[in-house]
C-alpha positions in Angstrom: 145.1 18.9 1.4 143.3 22.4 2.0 140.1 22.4 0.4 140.9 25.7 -1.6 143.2 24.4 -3.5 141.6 23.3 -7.0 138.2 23.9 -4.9 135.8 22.2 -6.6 132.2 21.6 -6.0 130.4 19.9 -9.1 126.7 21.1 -8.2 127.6 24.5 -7.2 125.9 26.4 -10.4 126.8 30.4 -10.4 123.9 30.4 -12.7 125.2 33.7 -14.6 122.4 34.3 -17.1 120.3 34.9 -13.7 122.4 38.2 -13.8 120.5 39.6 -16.6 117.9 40.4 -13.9 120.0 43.2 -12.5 117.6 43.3 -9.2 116.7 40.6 -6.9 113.3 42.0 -7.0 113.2 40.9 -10.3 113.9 37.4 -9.3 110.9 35.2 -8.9 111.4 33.2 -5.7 108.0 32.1 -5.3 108.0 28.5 -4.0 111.8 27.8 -4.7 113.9 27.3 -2.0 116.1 29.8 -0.9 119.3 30.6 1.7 120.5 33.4 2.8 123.8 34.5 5.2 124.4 37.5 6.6 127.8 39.5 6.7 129.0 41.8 9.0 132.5 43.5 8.9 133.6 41.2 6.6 132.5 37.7 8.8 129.5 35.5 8.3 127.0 34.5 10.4 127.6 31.2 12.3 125.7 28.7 14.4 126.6 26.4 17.3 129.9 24.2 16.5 129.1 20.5 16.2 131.4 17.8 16.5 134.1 19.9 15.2 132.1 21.3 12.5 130.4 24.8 12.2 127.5 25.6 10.3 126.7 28.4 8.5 123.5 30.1 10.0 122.2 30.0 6.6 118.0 31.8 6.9 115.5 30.1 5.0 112.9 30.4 2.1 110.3 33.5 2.9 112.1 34.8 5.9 115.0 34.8 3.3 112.8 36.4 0.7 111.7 38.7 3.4 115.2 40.0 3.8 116.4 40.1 0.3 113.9 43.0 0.2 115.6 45.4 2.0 117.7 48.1 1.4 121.0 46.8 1.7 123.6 45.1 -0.3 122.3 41.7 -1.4 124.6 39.4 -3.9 123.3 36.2 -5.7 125.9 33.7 -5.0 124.5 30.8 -7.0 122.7 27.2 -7.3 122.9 24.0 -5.1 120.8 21.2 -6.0 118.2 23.6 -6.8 118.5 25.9 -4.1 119.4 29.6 -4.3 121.9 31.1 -2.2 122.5 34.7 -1.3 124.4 36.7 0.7 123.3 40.3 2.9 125.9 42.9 4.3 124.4 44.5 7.2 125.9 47.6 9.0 125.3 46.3 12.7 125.8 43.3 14.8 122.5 43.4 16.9 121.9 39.2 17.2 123.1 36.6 19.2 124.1 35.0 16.3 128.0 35.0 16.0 130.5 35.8 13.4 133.8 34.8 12.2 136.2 35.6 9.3 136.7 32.6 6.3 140.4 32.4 7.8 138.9 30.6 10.9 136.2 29.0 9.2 138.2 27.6 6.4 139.0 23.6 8.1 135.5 23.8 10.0 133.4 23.8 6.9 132.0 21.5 4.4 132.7 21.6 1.0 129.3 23.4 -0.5 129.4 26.2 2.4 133.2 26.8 1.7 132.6 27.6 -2.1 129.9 29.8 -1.4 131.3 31.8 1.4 134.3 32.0 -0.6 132.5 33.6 -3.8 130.8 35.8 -1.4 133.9 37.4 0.8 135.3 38.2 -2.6 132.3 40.2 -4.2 131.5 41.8 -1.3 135.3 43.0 -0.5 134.7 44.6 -3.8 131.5 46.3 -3.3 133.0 48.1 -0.2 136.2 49.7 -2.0 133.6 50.3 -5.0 131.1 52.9 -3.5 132.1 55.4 -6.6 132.5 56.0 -9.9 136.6 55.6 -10.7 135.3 58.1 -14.3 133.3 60.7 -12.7 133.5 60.5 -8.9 129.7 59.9 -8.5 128.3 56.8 -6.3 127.7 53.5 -7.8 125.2 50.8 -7.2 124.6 47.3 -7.4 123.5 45.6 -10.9 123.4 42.3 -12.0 122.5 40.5 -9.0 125.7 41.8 -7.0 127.8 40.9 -10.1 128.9 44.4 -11.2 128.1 48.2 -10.2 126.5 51.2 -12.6 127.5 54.6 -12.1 124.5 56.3 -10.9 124.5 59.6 -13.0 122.7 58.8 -16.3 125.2 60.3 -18.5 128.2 58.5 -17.4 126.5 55.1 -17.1 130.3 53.8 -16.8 129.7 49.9 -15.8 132.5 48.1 -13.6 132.9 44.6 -12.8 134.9 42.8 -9.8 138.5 42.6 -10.3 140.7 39.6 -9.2 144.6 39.9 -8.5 146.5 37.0 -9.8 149.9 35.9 -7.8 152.1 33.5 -8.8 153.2 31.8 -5.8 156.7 29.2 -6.7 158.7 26.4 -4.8 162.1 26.5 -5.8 164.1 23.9 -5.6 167.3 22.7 -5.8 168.8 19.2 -6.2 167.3 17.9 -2.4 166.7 21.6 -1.1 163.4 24.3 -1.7 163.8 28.0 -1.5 161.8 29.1 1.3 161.7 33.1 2.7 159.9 34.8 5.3 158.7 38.8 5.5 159.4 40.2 8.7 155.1 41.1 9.9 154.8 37.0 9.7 154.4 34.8 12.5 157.4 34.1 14.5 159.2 31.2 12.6 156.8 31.0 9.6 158.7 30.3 6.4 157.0 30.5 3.2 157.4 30.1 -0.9 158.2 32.9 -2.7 155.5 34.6 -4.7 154.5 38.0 -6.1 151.7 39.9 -8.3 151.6 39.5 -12.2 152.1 42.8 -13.7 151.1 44.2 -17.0 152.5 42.3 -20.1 154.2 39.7 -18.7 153.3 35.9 -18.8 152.4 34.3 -15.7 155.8 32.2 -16.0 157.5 35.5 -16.9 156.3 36.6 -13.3 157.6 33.6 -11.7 160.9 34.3 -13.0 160.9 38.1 -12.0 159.6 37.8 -8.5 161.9 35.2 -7.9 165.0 37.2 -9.3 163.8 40.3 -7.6 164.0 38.7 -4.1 166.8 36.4 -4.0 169.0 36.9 -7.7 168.3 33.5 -8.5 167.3 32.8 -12.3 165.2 29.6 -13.0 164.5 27.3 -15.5 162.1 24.2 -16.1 159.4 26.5 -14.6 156.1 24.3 -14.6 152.5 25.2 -13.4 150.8 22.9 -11.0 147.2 24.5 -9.8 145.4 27.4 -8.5 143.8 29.0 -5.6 141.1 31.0 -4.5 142.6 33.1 -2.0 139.8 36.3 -1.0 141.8 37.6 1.4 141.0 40.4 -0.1 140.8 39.4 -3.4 143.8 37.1 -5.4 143.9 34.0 -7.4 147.1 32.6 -6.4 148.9 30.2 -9.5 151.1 27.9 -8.3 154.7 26.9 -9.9 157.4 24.6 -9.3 161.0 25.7 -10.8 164.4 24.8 -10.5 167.4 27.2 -10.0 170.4 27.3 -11.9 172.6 27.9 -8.6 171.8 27.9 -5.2 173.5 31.3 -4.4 171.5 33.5 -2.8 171.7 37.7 -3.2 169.0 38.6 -0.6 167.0 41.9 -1.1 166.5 42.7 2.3 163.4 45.0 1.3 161.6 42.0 -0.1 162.2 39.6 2.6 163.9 39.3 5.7 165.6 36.1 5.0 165.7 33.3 2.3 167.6 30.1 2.3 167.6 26.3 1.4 165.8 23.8 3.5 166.3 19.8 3.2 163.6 17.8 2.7 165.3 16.1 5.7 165.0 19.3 7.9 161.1 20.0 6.1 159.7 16.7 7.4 160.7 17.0 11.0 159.8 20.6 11.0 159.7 21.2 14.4 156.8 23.5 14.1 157.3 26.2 16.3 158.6 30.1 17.0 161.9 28.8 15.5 160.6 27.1 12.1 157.0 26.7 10.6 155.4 26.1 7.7 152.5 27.8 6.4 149.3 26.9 7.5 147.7 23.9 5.8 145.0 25.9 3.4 147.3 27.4 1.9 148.9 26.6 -1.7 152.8 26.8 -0.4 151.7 24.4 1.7 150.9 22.1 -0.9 153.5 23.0 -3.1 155.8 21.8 -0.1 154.0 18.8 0.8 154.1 17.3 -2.5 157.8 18.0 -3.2 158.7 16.2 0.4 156.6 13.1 -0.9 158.6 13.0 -4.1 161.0 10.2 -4.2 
């Protein structure tokens, strides 16, 4: 099972009211205990790879505090077992330290390191398309710890806070068959759920039924919600559905997807994994979603 899915972390604290600070400097540090990562273009700072597992090259206490007073974009992340974690953007790669994107890191990390890192690629994602006011074109800053930006002209004072996409993401199924598609930019042979962005004034379930309509002309019923997903890549929360379709004929929209059709749970479990046929990778939700109607009896 990936470790996004329903990622949960019971001592991982996001510690809001800390917010109310608005500056790290405002913070007192003093004598707590205090981690730090950097970021650069987008990947985190990394240490050596042990026994399959990486570590997050995570700075402590005063060299942390040391850092956290610099000029660039700092974000509080939040609170492990009394220990307060931030994250730094910086603008060069000048160490010997080395960096990697979440993708990769994803099935190397444990459990506490994952829900930070993935709190932090989001926020900072939105920081970097966020430089400017969206009411009077003038540059924004930082406020709240990292948690939302202030338009830096006095009279405007227009406030913004990070955004989150939500997808649905559906198997469909069939008597013993699931819908599966691909888009042509995909990996050779990678097949996929169907899934799609909510849009304004529809129910999540009301999505489900769209998107699914929209790509293949098949209407649904007995649609039923499962779980949910963290998914910063940049910046979605993907909500997953299992359906059934009232007929398994398939009207393709060719602008959607390059192909849809009906897989077996037969065919599914001896996948053969390769240019021809392949799932998607394991942390993701479709994965699960698949998974878990194979095991059904």
């Amino acid at each position: 099972m990936s470790k996004y899915i329903l990622q949960k972390y019971s001592n991982f604290d996001r510690a809001s009211l800390l917010r109310e600070y608005n500056n790290v400097d405002n913070l007192e540090l003093k004598n707590k205990k205090v981690r730090l990562v950097e970021v650069w273009d987008g990947k985190f700072s990394i240490s050596k790879e042990f026994r399959k597992r990486v570590t997050v090259n995570w700075i402590r206490d005063n060299k942390a505090i040391k850092l956290l007073k610099t000029p660039d974009l700092k974000v509080f992340i939040g609170i492990i077992n009394n220990t307060y974690y931030f994250v730094r953007a910086i603008n060069s790669n000048g160490t010997k330290e080395e960096y990697y994107d979440l993708r990769t890191l994803n099935p190397l990390l444990k459990k506490s390191d994952l829900a930070l890192l993935t709190t932090a690629k989001g926020l900072l994602y939105w920081h970097k398309n966020n430089n400017f006011c969206s009411l009077c074109g003038n540059p924004s800053y930082a406020d709240n710890l990292g948690h939302s930006r202030k338009c830096s002209k006095s009279t405007c004072g227009n406030r913004i806070f990070p955004r989150l996409d939500p997808a649905v993401i559906m198997l469909v199924t069939y008597n013993n068959k699931c819908l599966l598609g691909r888009q042509q930019n995909w990996p050779k042979g990678m097949h996929s759920t169907l899934a799609g962005f909510v849009e304004h004034g529809e129910t999540l379930e009301q999505a489900v039924e769209r998107e699914t309509q929209e790509e293949t002309g098949i209407k649904l019923k007995n649609i039923t919600y499962k779980y949910s997903q963290p998914w910063p890549f940049p910046s979605s929360l993907m909500l997953g559905y299992i359906a059934e379709a009232n007929k398994d004929e398939i009207k393709l929209n060719y602008s959607e997807l390059e192909t849809a059709k009906w897989f077996t749970k037969e065919f599914l479990k001896a996948s053969p994994e390769n240019d021809l046929f392949r799932l998607p990778g394991k942390m993701s939700i479709a994965r699960r979603l698949i998974e878990e109607w194979i095991s059904e009896n």
